[in-house]
C-alpha positions as CSV (number, residue, x, y, z in Angstrom):
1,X,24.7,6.8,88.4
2,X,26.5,4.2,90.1
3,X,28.5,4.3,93.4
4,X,31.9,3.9,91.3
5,X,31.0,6.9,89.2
6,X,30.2,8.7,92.4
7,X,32.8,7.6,93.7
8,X,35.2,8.6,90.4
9,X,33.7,11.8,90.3
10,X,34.1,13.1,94.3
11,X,37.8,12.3,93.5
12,X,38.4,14.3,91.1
13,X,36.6,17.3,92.5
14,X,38.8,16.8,95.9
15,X,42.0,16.9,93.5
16,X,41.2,20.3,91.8
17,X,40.6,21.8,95.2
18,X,43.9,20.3,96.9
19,X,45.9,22.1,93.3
20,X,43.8,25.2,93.5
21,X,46.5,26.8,95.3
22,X,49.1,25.7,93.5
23,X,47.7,26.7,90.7
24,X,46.8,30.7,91.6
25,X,50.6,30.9,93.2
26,X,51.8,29.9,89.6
27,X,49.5,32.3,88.3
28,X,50.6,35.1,90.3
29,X,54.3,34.0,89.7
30,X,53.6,35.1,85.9
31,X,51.8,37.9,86.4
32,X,54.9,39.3,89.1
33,X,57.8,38.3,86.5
34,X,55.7,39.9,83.5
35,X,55.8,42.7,85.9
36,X,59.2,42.7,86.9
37,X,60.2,42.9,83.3
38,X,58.7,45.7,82.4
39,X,61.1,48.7,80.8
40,X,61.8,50.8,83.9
41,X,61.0,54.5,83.4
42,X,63.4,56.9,82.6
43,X,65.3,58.4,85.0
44,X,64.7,62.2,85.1
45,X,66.9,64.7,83.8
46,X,69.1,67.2,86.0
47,X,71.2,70.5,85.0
48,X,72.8,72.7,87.9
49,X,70.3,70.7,90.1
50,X,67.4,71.7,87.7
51,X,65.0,68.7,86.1
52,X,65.5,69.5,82.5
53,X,62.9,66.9,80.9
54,X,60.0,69.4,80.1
55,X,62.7,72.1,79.1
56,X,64.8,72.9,76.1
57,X,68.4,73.8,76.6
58,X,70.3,76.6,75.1
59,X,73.6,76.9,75.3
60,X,76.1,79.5,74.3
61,X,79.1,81.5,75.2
62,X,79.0,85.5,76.3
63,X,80.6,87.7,73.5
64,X,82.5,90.3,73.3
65,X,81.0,93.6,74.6
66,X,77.9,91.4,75.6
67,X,75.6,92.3,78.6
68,X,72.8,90.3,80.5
69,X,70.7,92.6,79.2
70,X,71.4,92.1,75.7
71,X,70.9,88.3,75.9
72,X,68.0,87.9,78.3
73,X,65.8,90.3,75.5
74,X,66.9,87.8,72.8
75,X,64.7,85.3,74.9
76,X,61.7,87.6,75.2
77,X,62.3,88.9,78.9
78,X,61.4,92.0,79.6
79,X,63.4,95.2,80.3
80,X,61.4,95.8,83.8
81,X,61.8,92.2,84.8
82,X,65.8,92.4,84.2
83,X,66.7,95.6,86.3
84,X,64.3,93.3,88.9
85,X,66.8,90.9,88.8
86,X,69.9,92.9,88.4
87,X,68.6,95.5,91.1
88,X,67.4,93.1,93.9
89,X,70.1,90.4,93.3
90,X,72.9,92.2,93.4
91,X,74.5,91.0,96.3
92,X,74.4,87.2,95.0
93,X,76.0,87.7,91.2
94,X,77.1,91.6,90.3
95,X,76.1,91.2,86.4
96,X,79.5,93.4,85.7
97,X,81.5,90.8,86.2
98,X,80.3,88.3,82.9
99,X,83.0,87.6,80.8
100,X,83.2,86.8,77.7
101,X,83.8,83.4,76.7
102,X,81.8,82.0,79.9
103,X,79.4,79.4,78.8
104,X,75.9,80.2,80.3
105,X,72.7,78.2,79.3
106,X,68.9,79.2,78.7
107,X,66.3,76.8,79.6
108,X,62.8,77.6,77.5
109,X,59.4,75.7,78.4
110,X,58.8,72.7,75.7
111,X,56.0,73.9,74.3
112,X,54.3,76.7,71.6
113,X,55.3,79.8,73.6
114,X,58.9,78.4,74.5
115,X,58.8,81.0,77.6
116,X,62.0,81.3,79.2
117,X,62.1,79.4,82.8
118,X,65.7,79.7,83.5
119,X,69.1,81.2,83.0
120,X,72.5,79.7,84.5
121,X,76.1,81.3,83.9
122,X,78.5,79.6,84.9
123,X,81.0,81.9,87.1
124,X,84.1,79.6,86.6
125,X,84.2,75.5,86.1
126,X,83.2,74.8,89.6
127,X,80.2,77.8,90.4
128,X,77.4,79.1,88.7
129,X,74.3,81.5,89.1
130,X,70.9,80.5,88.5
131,X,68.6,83.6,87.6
132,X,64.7,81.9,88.0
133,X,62.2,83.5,85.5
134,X,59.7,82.1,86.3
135,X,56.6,84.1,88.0
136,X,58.5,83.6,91.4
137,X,61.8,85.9,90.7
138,X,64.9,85.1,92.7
139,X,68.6,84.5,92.1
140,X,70.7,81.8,93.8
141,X,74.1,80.7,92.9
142,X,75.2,77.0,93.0
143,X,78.1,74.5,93.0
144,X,79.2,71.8,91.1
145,X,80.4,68.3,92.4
146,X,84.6,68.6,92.3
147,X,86.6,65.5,92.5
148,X,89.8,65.5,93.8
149,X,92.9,63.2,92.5
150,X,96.3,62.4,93.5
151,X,98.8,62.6,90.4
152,X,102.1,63.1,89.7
153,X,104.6,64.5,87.6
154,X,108.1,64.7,86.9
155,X,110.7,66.3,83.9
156,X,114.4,67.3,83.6
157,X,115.1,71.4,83.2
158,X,116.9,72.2,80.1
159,X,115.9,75.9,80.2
160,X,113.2,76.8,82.5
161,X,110.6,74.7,84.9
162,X,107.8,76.3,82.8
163,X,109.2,74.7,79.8
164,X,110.1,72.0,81.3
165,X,106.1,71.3,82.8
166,X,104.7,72.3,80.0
167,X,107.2,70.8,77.5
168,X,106.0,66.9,79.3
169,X,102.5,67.9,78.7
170,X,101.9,68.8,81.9
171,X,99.1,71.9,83.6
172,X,101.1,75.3,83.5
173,X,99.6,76.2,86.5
174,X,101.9,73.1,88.4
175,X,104.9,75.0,87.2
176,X,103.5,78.3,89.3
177,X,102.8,76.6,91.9
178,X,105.7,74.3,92.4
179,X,107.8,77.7,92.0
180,X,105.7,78.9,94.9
181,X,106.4,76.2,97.2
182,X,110.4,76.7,96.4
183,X,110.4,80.5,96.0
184,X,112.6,80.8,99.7
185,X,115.1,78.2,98.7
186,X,115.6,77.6,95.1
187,X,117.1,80.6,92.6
188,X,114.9,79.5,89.6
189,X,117.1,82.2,87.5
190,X,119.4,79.9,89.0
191,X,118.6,76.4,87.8
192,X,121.1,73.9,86.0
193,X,120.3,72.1,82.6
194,X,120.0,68.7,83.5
195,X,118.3,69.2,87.4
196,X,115.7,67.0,87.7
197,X,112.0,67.5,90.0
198,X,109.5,64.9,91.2
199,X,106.2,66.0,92.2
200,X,102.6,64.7,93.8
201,X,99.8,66.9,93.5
202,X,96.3,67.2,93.8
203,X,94.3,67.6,90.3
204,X,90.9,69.1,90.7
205,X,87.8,66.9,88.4
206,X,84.5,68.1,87.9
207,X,82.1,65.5,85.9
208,X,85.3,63.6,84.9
209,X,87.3,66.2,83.2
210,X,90.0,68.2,84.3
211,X,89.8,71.9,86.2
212,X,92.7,72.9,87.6
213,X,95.6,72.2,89.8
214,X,95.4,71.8,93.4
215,X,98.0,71.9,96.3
216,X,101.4,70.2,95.8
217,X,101.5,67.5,98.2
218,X,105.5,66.7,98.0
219,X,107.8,67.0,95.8
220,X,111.9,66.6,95.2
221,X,113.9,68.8,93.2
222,X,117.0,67.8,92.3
223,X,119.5,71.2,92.1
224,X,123.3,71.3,91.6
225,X,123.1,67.4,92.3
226,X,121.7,68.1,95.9
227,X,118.2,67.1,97.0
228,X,115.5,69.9,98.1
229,X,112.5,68.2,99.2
230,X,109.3,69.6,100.3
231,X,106.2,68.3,102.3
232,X,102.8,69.7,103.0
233,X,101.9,69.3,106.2
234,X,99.3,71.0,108.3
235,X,99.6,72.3,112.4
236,X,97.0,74.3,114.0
237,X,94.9,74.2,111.7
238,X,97.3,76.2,109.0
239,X,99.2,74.6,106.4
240,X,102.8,75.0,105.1
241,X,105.9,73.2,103.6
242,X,108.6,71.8,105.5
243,X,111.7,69.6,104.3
244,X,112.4,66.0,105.8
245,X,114.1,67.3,108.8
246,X,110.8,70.2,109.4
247,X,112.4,72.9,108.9
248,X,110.1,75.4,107.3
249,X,111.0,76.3,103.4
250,X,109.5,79.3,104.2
251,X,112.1,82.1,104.3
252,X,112.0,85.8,105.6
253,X,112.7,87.0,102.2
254,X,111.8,85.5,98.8
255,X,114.9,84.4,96.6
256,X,113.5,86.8,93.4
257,X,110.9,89.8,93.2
258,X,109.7,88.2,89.9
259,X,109.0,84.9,88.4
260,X,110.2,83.5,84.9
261,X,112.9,86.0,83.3
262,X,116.2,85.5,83.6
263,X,119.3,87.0,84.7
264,X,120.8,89.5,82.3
265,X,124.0,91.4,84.9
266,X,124.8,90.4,87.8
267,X,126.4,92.4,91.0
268,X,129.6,94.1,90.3
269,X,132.1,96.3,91.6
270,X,132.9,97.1,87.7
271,X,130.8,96.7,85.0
272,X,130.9,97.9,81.6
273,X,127.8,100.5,81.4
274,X,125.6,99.8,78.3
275,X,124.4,103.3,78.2
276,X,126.8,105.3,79.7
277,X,129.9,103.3,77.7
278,X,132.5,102.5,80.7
279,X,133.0,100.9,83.8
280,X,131.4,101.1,86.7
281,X,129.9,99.4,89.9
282,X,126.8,98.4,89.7
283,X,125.3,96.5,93.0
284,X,122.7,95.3,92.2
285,X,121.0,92.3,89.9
286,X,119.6,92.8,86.5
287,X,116.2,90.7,85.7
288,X,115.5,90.8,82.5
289,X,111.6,90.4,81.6
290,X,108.9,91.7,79.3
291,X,107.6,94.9,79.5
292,X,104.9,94.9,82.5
293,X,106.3,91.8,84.3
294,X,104.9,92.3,87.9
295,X,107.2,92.7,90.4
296,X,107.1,91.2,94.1
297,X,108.1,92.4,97.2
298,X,110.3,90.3,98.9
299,X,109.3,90.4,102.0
300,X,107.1,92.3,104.3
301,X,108.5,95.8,105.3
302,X,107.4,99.5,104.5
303,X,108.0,101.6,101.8
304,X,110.6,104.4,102.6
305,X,111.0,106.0,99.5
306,X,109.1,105.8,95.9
307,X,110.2,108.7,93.0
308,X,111.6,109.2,89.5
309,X,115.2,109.5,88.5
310,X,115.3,110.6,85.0
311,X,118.9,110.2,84.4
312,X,119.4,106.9,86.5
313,X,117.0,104.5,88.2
314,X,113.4,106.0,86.4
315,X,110.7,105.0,88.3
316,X,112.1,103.7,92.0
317,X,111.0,102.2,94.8
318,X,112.3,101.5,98.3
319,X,111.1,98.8,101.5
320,X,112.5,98.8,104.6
321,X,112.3,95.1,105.8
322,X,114.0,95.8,109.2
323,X,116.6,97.6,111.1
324,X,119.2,95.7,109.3
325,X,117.8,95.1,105.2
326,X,116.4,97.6,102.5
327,X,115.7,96.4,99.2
328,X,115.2,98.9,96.2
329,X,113.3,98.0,92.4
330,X,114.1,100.0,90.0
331,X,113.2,100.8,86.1
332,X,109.8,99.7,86.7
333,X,107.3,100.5,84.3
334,X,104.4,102.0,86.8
335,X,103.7,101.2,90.6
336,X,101.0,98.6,91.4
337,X,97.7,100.5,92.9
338,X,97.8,101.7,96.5
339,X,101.8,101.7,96.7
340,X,103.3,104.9,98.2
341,X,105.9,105.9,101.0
342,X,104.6,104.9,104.7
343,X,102.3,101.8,103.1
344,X,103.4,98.2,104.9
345,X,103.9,95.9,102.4
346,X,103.7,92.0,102.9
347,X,105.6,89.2,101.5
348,X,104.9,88.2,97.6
349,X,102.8,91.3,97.2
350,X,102.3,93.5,93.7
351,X,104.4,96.8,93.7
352,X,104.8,97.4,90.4
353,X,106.1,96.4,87.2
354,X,108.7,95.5,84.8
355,X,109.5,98.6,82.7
356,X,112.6,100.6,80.8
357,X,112.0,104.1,82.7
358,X,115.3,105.8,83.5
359,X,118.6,104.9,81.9
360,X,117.7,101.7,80.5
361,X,118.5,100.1,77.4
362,X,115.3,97.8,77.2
363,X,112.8,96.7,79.8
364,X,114.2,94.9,82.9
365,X,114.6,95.1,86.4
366,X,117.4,96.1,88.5
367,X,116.5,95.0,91.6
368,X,119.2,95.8,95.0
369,X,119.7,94.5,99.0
370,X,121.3,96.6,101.3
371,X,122.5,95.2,104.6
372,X,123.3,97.8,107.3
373,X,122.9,100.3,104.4
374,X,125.7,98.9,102.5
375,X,125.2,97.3,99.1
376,X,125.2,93.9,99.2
377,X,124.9,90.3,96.3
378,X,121.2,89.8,96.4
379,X,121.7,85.9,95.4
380,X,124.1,85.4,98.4
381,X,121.9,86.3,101.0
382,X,121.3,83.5,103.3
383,X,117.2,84.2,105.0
384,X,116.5,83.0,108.2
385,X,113.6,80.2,108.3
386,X,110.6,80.2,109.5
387,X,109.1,78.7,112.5
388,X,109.8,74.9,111.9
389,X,107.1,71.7,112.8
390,X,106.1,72.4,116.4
391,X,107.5,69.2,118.5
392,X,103.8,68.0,119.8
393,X,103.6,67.6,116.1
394,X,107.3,65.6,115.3
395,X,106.0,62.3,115.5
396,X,102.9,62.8,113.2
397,X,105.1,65.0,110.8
398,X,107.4,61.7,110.7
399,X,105.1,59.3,109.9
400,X,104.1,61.9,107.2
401,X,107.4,62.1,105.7
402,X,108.2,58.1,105.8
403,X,105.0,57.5,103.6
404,X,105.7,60.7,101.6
405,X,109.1,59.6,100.8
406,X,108.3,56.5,99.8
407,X,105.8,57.7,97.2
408,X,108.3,59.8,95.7
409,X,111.2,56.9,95.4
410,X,108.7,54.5,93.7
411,X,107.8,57.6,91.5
412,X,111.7,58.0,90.8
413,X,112.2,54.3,90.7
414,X,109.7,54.4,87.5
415,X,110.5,56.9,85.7
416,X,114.2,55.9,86.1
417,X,112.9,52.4,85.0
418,X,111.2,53.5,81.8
419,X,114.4,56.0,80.7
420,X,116.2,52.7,80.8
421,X,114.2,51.1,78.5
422,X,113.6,54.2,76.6
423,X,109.7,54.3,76.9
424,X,107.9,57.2,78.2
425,X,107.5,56.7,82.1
426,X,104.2,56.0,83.7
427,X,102.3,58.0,86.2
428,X,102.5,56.7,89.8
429,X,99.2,55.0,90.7
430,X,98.1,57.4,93.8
């Protein structure tokens, strides 16, 4: 070989070993992006907090009349290993309380014997109870993720608030609750055609889909063409609703025992007796209402008197809120449970309800205040508030209203916006 093939052949040998590293790094640059893009592995499967991907799901609804018992055996578990459950788990779920309709969902292994592993109930949208069947027995109850929205909504009466919500499409529930907030200082037997309400609220999400109404966080209700509003608004760690000024809507009595009837005679020195055929007084306030409409006291007291009149007020009762107002409920149907004379009764609690007992043409309640023992209009009492924002708290409950306020004028502002051009308003971005 000659010394310029020598020479040739060193040179190349020097050049693969100065590339050899260039050449693995390029190598292991492939062999990381083939890795890279591999399909990722699934992500594992999870119901009420329970990996799912070796099970099979069941799911049904209780029935009518049905019993834990009576679906757990349908799954091949054991009598003994139920009255375990039912027995030692009492205290976490009382299996009394299924209802039927309530979904509830058995989880089998995924294989020949399709043992069951698990059964869930679920208690209402937001809880559930998980009964393990596995060899280790035990019973734990569970709850799902809620998400919590601001949203509003907003309607003209023309009969009722209830029609009115539910006519716009909106949650029954929002109209009991916005009567609620206004029971001290709105008549809602009371209400004009054409009054108008505003409201923000909080709407209660679980897994993106609507479960129920939470508090009211302000609202306006236009009445008789004057402005009632109403802010939430926490102090000491209790919460309560106050109007722009913070005065407490709260009142110490309650402007109806009963919700959603209507007004059927009012008080009278002389009114024409539909019964008894002639004229005479009647002070007190006829609600008219379906047969076993419950019936609120008005505010807290204790019951002096509760009887049966055949010939008059049937089935009677009578709370002392003071030493200056009584209030009486008569006609009513039956008494709520645990109502008798001496009981203290508190604001907005069950006494009875609704009936025809007595001398009564159909079912209704007539429903009196007495003032210093005399007789007096129920619907032109004026109630005292109750305690109003603290002053330590003025300035925060300011600031509270300013922003509140403003929320519900842009909300107006819309809607008034959308009558003009005669399109459906929009909900106020919260």
């Amino acid at each position: 070989m000659s010394i310029r093939c020598l020479f040739a052949a060193l040179r190349r040998f020097f050049l693969i070993i100065l590339l050899l590293p260039f050449l693995l790094t390029s190598c292991n640059s492939r062999q990381t992006q083939e890795t890279v893009t591999e399909a990722p592995k699934p992500e594992p499967r999870y119901l009420f907090d329970i990996q799912i991907d070796s099970l099979e799901v069941i799911q049904k609804s209780v029935g009518k009349n049905q019993f834990l018992t009576d679906i757990l055996m349908q799954y091949n578990v054991d009598y003994p290993t139920i009255e375990h459950l039912v027995k030692n788990f009492k205290h976490t779920f009382d299996v009394r309380r299924l209802k039927a309709g309530n979904n509830y969902f058995v989880m089998l292994g995924n294989d020949s014997l399709r043992s069951p592993k698990y059964f869930v109930y679920e208690i209402n949208p937001a809880d559930y109870v998980v009964y393990s069947l596995s060899d280790s027995l035990f019973v734990y109850r569970g709850s799902k993720q809620v998400e919590t929205k601001m949203e509003s909504a907003h309607g003209m009466i023309t009969s009722s608030l209830w029609n009115a919500m539910v006519g716009n499409g909106y949650d029954a529930d929002l109209a009991i609750k916005m009567s609620d907030v206004y029971a001290w200082t709105i008549d809602f037997f009371g209400i004009q055609k054409n009054d108008r309400f505003e409201v923000i609220y909080e709407r209660k999400y679980i897994e993106d889909k609507p479960v129920g109404i939470g508090r009211i966080i302000s609202a306006r209700f236009n009445h008789n063409s004057k402005d009632f509003f109403a802010f939430y608004f926490e102090q000491d760690g209790k919460g309560d609703y106050f109007d722009e000024t913070g005065q407490s809507l709260q009142r110490a009595f309650l402007k109806a025992p009963l919700k959603y009837s209507r007004i059927s005679s009012h008080f009278s020195n002389s009114r024409f007796h539909p019964v008894l055929k002639y004229a005479r007084p009647h002070h007190g306030v006829d609600y008219a209402a379906p047969a076993g409409t419950p019936v609120y006291a008005i505010g807290q007291g204790t019951v002096t008197r509760k009887g049966f009149q055949g010939g008059g007020a049937g089935n009677f009762l009578y709370i002392k809120h003071n030493s200056t107002y009584t209030t009486a409920y008569m006609h009513l149907q039956k008494f709520a449970p645990g109502i008798r004379e001496g009981v203290r009764v508190q604001q907005g609690e069950l006494i009875g309800y609704v009936g025809s007992t007595g001398l009564a043409t159909g079912p209704h309640l007539d429903f009196r205040f007495f003032k210093n023992n005399q007789p007096v209009n129920p619907l032109t009492v004026e109630s005292p508030p109750a305690k109003p924002v603290e002053p330590k708290y003025q300035q925060a409950y300011q600031i509270l209203v300013d922003v509140r306020t403003k929320e519900l004028h842009n909300l107006i502002e819309t809607i008034n916006l959308a009558m003009e051009q005669s399109q459906p308003a929009t909900k106020l971005d919260m």
